[in-house]
RODO-2510 file (C-alpha; in nm, 4 decimals, decimal comma):
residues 248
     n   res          X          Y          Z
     1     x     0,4057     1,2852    -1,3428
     2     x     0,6304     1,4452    -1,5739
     3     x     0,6810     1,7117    -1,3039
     4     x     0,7772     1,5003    -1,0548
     5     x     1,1248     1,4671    -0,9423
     6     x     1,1242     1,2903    -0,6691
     7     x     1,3936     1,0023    -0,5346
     8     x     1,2128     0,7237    -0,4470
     9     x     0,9976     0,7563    -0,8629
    10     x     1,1119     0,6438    -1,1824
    11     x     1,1069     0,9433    -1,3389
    12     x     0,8727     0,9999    -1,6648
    13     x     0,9891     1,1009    -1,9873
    14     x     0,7267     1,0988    -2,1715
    15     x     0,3554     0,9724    -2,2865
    16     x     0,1173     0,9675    -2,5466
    17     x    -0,0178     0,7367    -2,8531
    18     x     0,1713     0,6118    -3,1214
    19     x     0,0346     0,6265    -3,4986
    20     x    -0,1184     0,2842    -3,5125
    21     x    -0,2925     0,3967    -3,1834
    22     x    -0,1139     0,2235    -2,8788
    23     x    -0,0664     0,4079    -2,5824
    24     x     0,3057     0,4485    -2,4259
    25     x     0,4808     0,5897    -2,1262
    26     x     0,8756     0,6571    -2,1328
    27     x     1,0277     0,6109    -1,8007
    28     x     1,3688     0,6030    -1,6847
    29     x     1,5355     0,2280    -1,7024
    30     x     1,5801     0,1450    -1,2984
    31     x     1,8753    -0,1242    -1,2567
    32     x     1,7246    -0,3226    -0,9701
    33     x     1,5837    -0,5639    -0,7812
    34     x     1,2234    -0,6561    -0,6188
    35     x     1,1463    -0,5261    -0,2897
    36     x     1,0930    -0,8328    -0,1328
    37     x     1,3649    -1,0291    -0,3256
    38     x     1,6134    -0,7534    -0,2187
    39     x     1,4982    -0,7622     0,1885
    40     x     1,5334    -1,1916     0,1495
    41     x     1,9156    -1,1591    -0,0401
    42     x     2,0384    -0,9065     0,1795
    43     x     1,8464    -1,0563     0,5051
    44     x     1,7252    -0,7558     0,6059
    45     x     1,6233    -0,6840     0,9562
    46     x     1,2662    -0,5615     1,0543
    47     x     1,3955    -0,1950     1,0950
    48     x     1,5275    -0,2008     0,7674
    49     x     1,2370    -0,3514     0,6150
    50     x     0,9932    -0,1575     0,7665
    51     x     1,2349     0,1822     0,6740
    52     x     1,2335     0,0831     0,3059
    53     x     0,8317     0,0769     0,3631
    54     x     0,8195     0,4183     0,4956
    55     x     1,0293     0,5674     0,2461
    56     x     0,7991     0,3632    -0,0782
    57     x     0,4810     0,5173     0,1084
    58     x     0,6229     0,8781     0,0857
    59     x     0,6863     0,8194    -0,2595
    60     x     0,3894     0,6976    -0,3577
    61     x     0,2155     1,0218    -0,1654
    62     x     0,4640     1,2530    -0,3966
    63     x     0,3126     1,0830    -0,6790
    64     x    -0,0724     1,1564    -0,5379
    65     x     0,0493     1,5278    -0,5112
    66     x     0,0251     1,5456    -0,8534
    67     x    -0,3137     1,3897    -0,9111
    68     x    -0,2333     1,0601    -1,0091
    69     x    -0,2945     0,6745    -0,8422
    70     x    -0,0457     0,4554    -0,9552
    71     x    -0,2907     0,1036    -0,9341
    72     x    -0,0573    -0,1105    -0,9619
    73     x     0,1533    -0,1732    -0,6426
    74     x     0,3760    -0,4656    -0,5765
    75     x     0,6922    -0,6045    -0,5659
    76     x     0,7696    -0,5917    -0,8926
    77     x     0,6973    -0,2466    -0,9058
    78     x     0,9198    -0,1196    -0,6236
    79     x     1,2519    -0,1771    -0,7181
    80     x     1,5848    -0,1396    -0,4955
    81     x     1,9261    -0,0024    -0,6269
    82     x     2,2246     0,0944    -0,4269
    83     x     2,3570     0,4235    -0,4082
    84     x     2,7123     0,4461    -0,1801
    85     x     2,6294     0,0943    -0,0252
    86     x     2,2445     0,2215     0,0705
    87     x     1,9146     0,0705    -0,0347
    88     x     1,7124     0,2966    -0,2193
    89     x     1,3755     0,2213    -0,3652
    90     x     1,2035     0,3200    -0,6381
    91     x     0,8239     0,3221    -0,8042
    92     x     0,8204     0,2002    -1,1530
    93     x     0,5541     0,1159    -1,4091
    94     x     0,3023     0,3477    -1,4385
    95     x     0,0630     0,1616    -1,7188
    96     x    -0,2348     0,1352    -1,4738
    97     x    -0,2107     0,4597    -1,3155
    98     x    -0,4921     0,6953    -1,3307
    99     x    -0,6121     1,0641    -1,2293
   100     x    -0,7112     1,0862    -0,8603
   101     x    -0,9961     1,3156    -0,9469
   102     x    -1,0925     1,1916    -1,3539
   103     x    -1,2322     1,4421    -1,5492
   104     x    -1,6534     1,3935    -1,6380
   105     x    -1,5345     1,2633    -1,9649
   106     x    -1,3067     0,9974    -1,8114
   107     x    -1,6211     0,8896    -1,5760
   108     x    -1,8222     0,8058    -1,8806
   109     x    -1,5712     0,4934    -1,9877
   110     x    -1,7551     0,1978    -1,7609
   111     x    -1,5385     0,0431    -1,4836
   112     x    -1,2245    -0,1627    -1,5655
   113     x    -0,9717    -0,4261    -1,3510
   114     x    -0,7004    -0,2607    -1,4154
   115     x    -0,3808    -0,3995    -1,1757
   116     x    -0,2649    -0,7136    -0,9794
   117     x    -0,5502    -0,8669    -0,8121
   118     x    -0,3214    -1,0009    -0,5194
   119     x    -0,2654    -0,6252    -0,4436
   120     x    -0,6378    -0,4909    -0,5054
   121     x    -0,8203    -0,3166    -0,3112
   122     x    -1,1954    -0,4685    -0,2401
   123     x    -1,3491    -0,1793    -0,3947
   124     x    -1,1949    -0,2670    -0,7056
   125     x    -1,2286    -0,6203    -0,7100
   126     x    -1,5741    -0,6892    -0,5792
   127     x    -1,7532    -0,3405    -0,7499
   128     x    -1,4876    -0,2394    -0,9911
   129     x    -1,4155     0,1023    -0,8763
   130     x    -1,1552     0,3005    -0,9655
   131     x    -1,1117     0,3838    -0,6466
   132     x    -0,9567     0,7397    -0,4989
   133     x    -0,5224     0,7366    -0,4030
   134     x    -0,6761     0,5004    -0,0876
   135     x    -0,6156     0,1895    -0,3131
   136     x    -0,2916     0,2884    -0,3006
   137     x    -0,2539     0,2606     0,0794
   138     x    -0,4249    -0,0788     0,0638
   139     x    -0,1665    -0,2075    -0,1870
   140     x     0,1176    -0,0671     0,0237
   141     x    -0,0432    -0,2434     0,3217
   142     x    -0,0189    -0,5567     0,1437
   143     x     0,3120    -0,4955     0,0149
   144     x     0,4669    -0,4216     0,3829
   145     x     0,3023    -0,6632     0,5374
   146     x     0,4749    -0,9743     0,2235
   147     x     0,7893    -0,7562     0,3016
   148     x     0,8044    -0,8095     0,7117
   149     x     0,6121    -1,1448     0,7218
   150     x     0,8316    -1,2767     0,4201
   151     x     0,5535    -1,4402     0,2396
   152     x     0,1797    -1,3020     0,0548
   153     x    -0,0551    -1,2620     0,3268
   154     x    -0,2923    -1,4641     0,1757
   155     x    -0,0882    -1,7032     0,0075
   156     x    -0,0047    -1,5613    -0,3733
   157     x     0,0209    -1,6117    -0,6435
   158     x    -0,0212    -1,9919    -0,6202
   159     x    -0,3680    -1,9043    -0,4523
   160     x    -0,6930    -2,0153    -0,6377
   161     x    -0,8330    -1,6325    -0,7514
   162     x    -1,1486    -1,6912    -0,6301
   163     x    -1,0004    -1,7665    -0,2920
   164     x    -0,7347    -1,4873    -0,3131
   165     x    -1,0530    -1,2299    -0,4178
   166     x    -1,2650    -1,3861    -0,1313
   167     x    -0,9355    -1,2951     0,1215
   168     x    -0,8887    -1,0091     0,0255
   169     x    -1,2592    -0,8600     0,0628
   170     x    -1,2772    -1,0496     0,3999
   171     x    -1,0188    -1,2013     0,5900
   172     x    -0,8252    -0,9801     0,7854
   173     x    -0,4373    -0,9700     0,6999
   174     x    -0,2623    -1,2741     0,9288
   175     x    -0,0773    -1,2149     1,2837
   176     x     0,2893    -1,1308     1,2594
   177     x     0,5445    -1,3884     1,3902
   178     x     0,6077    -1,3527     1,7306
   179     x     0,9898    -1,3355     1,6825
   180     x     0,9600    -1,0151     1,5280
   181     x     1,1714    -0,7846     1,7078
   182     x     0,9343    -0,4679     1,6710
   183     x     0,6119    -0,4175     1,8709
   184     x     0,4464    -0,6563     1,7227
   185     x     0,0859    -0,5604     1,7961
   186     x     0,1461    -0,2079     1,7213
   187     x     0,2989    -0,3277     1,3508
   188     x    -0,0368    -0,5407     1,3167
   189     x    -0,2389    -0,2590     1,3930
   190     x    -0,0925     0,0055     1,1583
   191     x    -0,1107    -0,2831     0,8916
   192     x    -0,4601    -0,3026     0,9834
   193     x    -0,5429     0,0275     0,9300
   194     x    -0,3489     0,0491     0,5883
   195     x    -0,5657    -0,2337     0,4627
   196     x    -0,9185    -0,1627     0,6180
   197     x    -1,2097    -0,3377     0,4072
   198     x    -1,3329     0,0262     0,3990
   199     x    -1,2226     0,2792     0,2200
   200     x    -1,2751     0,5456     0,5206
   201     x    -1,1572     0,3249     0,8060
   202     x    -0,7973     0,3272     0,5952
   203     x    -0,4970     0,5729     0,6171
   204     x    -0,6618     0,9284     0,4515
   205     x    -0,2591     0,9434     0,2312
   206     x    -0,0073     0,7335     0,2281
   207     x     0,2003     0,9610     0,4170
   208     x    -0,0045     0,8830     0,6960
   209     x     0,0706     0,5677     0,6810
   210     x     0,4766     0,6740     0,6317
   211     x     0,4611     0,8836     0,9538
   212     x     0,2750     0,6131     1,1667
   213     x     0,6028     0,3398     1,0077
   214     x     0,8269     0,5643     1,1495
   215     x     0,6910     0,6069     1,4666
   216     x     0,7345     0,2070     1,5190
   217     x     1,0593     0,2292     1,4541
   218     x     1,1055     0,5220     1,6931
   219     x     0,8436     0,3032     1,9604
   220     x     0,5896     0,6095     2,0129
   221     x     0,2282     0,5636     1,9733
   222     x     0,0853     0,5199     1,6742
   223     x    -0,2460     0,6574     1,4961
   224     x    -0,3687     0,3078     1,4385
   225     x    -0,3786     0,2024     1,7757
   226     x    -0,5903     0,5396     1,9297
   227     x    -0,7986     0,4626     1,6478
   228     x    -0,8378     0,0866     1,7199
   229     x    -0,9039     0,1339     2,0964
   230     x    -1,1221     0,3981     2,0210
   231     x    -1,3225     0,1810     1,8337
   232     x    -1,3107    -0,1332     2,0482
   233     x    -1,4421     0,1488     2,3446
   234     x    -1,7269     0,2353     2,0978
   235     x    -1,7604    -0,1448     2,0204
   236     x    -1,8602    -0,2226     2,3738
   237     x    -2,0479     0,0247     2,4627
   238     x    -2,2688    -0,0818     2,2052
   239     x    -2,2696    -0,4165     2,3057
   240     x    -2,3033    -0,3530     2,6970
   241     x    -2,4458    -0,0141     2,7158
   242     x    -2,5410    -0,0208     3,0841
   243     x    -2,2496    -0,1766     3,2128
   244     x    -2,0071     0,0356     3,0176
   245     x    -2,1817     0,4104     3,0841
   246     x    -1,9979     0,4619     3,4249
   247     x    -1,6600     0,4043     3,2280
   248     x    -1,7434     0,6499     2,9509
***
């Protein structure tokens, strides 16, 4: 992470163990504010909201370039400065983070919750994984979807955690309100896809999921929804195999 210099990360200074044996990481001190408190001070439209996203997701894929997951994705963790009068985001707090592809001596330690359950992924919280960089893309699902909607999808943090764990493993995220001024069900859908129940049905990068942000904002088609009609095709035809096999 060292290596990284990239606008939208906190860049690292510096890691390692001090002598009584506690672990630190030096980052650089990032004067700002919470994503989501930011969006609700400044009353940010859906465009901006959703551009703040897009830029956070190709962050967090600069920081997956260099083999590492951050695992800990939230609010409090994306901060936003101004530089000239212009939001700017930024990744911070890398304590959970973790190689992408661990070494076989890391893969002997025994799984560990390592994050902010509200933002877990339901490989992590129901068989504690570690997980590839696609708990990433969950997180940032959640994240975009508490930054557009306003509020938690599922209600957090004043949520019971056994309800909040149950949510997240099953309940798909919540409709959109209808007042938003984007394409609504194409938003849901690339939401969707960000925080699919599993792994594989999810974005394959968070970049992905930057590039299909942007292409609401610009109103062309997005990967989600081929995807999702794809599926529903499929879905059918399994269901009503004789009455669909003209329309195949």
């Amino acid at each position: 992470l060292a290596r990284l210099n990239h606008p939208g990360v906190a860049q690292v200074y510096d890691a390692g163990e001090t002598d009584d044996g506690r672990l630190y990481v030096a980052v650089e001190f990032v004067d700002g504010n919470w994503i989501t408190r930011y969006a609700e001070e400044h009353s940010l439209d859906w465009r901006s909201r959703i551009e703040l996203m897009a830029q956070i997701c190709e962050a967090v894929h600069a920081i997956h370039t260099t083999g590492v997951m951050h695992r800990d994705l939230k609010p409090a963790n994306i901060l936003v400065t101004e530089v000239a009068g212009v939001a700017k985001p930024k990744v911070i707090d890398f304590g959970a983070s973790a190689l992408v592809q661990p070494s076989q001596a890391n893969l002997t330690e025994g799984p560990r919750l390592l994050g902010t359950v509200a933002y877990m992924a339901p490989e992590q919280l129901t068989r504690g994984e570690r997980g590839d960089a696609r708990v990433d893309v969950f997180a940032l699902g959640v994240v975009a979807h508490e930054l557009i909607a306003g509020r938690h999808p599922y209600g957090a943090p004043d949520a019971p955690l056994a309800e909040l764990v149950r949510d997240l493993t099953e309940k798909a995220l919540p409709e959109l309100t209808k007042s938003l001024g984007a394409d609504r069900r194409t938003l849901e859908a690339v939401l969707a896809k960000a925080t699919a129940k599993a792994t594989a049905d999810r974005y394959a990068s968070a970049q992905h999921l930057a590039d299909d942000l942007r292409r609401v904002l610009a109103r062309l088609p997005v990967d989600a929804s081929t995807r999702s009609a794809l599926g529903e095709v499929r879905s059918l035809c399994r269901r009503y195999p004789m009455t669909t096999l003209g329309g195949v």
